[in-house]
ZAMI-708989 format. One record per residue (C-alpha): y, x, z; residue in three letters. Coordinates in nm, 2 decimals. Each point is the difference from the previous one (the first is absolute). Example, Ala and Ser with C-alpha at 12.3 -4.5 7.8 and 13.67 -1.06 7.14 Angstrom:
{{-0.45,1.23,0.78},Ala}
{{0.34,0.14,-0.07},Ser}
***
This chain:
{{1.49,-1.59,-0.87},Unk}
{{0.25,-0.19,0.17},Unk}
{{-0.06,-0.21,0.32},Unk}
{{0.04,-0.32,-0.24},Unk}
{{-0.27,0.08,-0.22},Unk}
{{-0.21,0.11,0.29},Unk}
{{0.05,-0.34,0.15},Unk}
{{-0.08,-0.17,-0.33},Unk}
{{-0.31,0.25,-0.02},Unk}
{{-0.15,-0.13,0.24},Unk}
{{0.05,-0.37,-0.02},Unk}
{{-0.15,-0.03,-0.33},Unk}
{{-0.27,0.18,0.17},Unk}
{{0.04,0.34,-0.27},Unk}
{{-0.27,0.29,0.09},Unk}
{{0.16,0.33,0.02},Unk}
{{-0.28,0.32,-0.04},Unk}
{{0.18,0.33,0.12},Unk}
{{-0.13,0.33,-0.19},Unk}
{{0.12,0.23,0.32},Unk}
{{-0.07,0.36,-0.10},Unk}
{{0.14,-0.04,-0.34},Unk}
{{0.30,-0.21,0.11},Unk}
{{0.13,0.27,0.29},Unk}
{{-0.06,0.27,-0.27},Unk}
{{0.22,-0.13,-0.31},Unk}
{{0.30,-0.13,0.18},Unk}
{{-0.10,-0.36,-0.04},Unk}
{{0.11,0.00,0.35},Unk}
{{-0.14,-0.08,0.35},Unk}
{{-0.28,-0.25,-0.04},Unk}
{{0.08,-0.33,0.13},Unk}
{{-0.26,0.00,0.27},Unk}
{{0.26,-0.09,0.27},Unk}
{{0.14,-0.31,-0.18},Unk}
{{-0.31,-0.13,-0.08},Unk}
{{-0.06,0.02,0.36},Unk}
{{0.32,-0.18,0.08},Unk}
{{-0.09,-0.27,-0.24},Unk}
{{-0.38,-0.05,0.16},Unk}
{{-0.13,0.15,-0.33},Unk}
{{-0.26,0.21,-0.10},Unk}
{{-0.06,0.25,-0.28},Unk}
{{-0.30,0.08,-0.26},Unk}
{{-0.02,0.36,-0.03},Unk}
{{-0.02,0.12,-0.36},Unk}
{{0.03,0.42,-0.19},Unk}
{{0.26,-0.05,-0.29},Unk}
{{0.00,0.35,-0.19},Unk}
{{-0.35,0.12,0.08},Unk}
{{0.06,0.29,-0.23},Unk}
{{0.31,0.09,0.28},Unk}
{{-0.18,-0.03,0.34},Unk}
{{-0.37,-0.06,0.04},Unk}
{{-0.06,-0.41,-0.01},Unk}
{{-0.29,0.00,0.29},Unk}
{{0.03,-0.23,0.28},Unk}
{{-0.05,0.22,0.28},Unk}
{{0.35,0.15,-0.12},Unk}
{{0.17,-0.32,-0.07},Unk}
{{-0.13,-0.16,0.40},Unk}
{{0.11,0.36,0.18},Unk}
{{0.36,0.02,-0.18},Unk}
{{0.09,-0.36,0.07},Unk}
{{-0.12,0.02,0.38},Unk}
{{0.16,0.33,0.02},Unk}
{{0.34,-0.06,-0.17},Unk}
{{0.03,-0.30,0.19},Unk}
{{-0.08,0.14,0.33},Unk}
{{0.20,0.29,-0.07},Unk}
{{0.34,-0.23,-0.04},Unk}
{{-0.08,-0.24,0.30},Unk}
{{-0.08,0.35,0.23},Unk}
{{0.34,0.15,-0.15},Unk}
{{0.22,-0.26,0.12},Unk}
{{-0.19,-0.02,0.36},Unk}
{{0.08,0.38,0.04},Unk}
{{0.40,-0.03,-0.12},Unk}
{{0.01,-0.32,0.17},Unk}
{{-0.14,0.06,0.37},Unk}
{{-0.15,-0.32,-0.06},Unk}
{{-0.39,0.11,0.19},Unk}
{{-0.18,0.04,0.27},Unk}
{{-0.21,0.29,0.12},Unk}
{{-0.35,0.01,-0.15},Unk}
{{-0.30,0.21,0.15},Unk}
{{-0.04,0.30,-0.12},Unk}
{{0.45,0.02,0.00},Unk}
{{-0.02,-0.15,-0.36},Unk}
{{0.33,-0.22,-0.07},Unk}
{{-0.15,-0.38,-0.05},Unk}
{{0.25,-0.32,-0.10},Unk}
{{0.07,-0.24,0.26},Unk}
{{-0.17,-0.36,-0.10},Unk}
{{0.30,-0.16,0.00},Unk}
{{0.18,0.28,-0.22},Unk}
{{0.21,-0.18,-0.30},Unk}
{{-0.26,0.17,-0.27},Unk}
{{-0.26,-0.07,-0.21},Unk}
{{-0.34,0.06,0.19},Unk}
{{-0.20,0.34,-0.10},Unk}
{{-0.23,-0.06,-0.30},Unk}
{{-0.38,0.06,0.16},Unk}
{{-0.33,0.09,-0.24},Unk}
{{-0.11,-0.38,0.00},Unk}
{{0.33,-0.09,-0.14},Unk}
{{-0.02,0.25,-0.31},Unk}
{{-0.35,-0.09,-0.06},Unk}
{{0.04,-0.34,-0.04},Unk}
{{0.31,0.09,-0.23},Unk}
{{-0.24,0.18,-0.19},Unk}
{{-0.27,-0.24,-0.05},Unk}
{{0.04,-0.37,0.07},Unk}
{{0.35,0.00,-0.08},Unk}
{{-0.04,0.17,-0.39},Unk}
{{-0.26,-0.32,-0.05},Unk}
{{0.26,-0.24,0.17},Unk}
{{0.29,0.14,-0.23},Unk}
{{-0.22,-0.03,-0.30},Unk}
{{-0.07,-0.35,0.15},Unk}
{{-0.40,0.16,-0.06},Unk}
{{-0.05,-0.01,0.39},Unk}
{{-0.22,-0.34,-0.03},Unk}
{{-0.26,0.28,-0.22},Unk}
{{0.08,0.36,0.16},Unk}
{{0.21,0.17,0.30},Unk}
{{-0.27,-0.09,0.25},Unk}
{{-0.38,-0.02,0.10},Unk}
{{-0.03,-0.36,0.00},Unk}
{{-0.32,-0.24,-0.13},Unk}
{{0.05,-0.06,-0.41},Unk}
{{0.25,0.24,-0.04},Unk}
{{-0.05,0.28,-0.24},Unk}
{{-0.18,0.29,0.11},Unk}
{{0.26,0.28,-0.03},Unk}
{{-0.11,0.28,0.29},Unk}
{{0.09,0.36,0.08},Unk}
{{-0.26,0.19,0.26},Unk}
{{0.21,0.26,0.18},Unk}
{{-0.18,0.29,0.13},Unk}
{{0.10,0.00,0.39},Unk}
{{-0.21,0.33,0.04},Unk}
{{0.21,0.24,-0.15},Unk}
{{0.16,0.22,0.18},Unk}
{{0.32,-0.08,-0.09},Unk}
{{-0.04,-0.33,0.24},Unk}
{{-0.31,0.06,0.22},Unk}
{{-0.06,-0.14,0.28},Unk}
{{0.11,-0.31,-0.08},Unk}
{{0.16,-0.19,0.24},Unk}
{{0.27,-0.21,-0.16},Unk}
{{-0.08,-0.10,-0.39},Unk}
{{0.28,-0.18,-0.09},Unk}
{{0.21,0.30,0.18},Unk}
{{-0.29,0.25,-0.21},Unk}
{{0.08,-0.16,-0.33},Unk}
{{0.31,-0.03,-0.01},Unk}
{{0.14,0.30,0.21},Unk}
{{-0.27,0.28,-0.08},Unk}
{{-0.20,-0.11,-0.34},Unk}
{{0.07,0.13,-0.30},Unk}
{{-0.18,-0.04,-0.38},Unk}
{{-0.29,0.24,0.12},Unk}
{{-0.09,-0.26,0.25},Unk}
{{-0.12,-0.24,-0.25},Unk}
{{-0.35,-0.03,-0.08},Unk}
{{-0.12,-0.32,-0.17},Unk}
{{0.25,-0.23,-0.21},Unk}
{{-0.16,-0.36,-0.07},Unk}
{{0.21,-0.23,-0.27},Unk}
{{-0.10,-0.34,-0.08},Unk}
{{-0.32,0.07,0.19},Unk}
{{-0.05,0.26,-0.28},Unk}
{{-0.02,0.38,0.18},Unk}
{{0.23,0.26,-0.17},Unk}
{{-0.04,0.27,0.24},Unk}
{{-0.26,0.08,0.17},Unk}
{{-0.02,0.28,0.32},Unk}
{{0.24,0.19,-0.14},Unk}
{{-0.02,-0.02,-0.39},Unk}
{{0.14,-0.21,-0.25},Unk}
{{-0.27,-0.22,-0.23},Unk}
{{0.01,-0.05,-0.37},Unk}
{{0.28,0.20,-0.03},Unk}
{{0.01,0.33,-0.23},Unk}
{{0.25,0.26,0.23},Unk}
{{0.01,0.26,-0.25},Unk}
{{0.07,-0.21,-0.30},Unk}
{{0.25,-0.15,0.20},Unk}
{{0.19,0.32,0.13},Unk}
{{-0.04,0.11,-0.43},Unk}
{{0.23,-0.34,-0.10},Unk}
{{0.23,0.02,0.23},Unk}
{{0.07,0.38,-0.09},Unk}
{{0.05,-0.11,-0.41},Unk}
{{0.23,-0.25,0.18},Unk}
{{0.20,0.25,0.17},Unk}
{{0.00,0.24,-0.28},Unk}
{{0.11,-0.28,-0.28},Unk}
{{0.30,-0.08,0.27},Unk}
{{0.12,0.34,0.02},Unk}
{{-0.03,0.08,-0.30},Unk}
{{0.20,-0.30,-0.15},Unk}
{{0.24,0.09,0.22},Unk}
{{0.03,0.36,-0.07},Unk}
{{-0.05,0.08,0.33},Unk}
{{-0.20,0.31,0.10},Unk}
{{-0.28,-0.06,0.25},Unk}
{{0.04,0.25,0.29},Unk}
{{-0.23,-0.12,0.31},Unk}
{{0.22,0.22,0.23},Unk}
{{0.35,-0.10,-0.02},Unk}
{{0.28,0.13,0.20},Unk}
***
């Protein structure tokens, strides 16, 4: 979009949800993280074409930090714009004309408070707060794949995957539960969405060939 219709974007207060993966892999561009940043805004984090790229959140948090980060640290680098870091790492001056590095507590709170806030739903979900409605996931902070622990927004964000999560809780009502989905029938599942497949291809006389070049 333009600089205008950023401008007016924000004045009538207009809440902008960035799918990041799918957006930096079907030439939709670079997403706007930057000018959202320049115009004191925040995004909602959301999948688009889950069929595409996998919609989890853990994947939608790491590629918005990361693609961020990675555009702020480029320009540092061409630039000469930084001061020595220990360890020898290249770091941005604080008064560098940039937008400041996305951190973990950032991309979380993209990717919970702000979905409720965009959905103007955050006065009944995005946060554990009295009379709000009881949506909870319990992360397992054992695995191996983030013990020991010593940073959990920096664990869930930076290290956690789908694997790490072990009881879901929506609407006070428990879905999952250590590890395995409730009142849901897996293989009867997998068996529609294979007639699905098969109807598709076939009506579009396409063969199925689960190895393609």
């Amino acid at each position: 979009m333009s600089d205008f219709a950023w401008q007016k974007v924000k004045e009538k207060g207009v809440q902008v949800s960035i799918a990041f993966p799918i957006e930096m892999n079907m030439r939709h561009g670079i997403p706007p993280i930057h000018k959202m940043q320049e115009l004191g805004m925040e995004p909602s984090l959301s999948s688009d074409v889950e069929v595409t790229m996998t919609a989890d959140f853990f994947t939608q948090m790491r590629s918005a930090m990361t693609m961020q980060r990675m555009i702020v640290n480029q320009k540092v680098l061409e630039q000469g714009d930084f001061m020595p870091f220990p360890g020898g790492n290249p770091w941005p001056k604080p008064d560098a004309d940039k937008p400041p590095l996305l951190n973990v507590r950032d991309v979380l709170r993209f990717a919970t408070i702000n979905g409720a806030k965009h959905l103007r739903l955050d006065g009944k979900t995005g946060s554990l707060t009295p009379d709000k409605q009881a949506d909870i996931i319990i992360l397992d902070a054992t695995a191996p794949n983030v013990a020991p622990l010593n940073n959990v927004p920096g664990a869930v964000v930076s290290l956690m995957d789908t694997s790490n999560v072990e009881t879901v809780i929506v609407a006070g009502k428990v879905r999952k539960w250590k590890g395995q989905l409730l009142d849901v029938d897996m293989n009867h599942l997998r068996r529609q969405l294979e007639r699905s497949r098969d109807y598709l291809f076939g009506a579009a006389n396409i063969p199925k060939n689960l190895f393609p070049h």
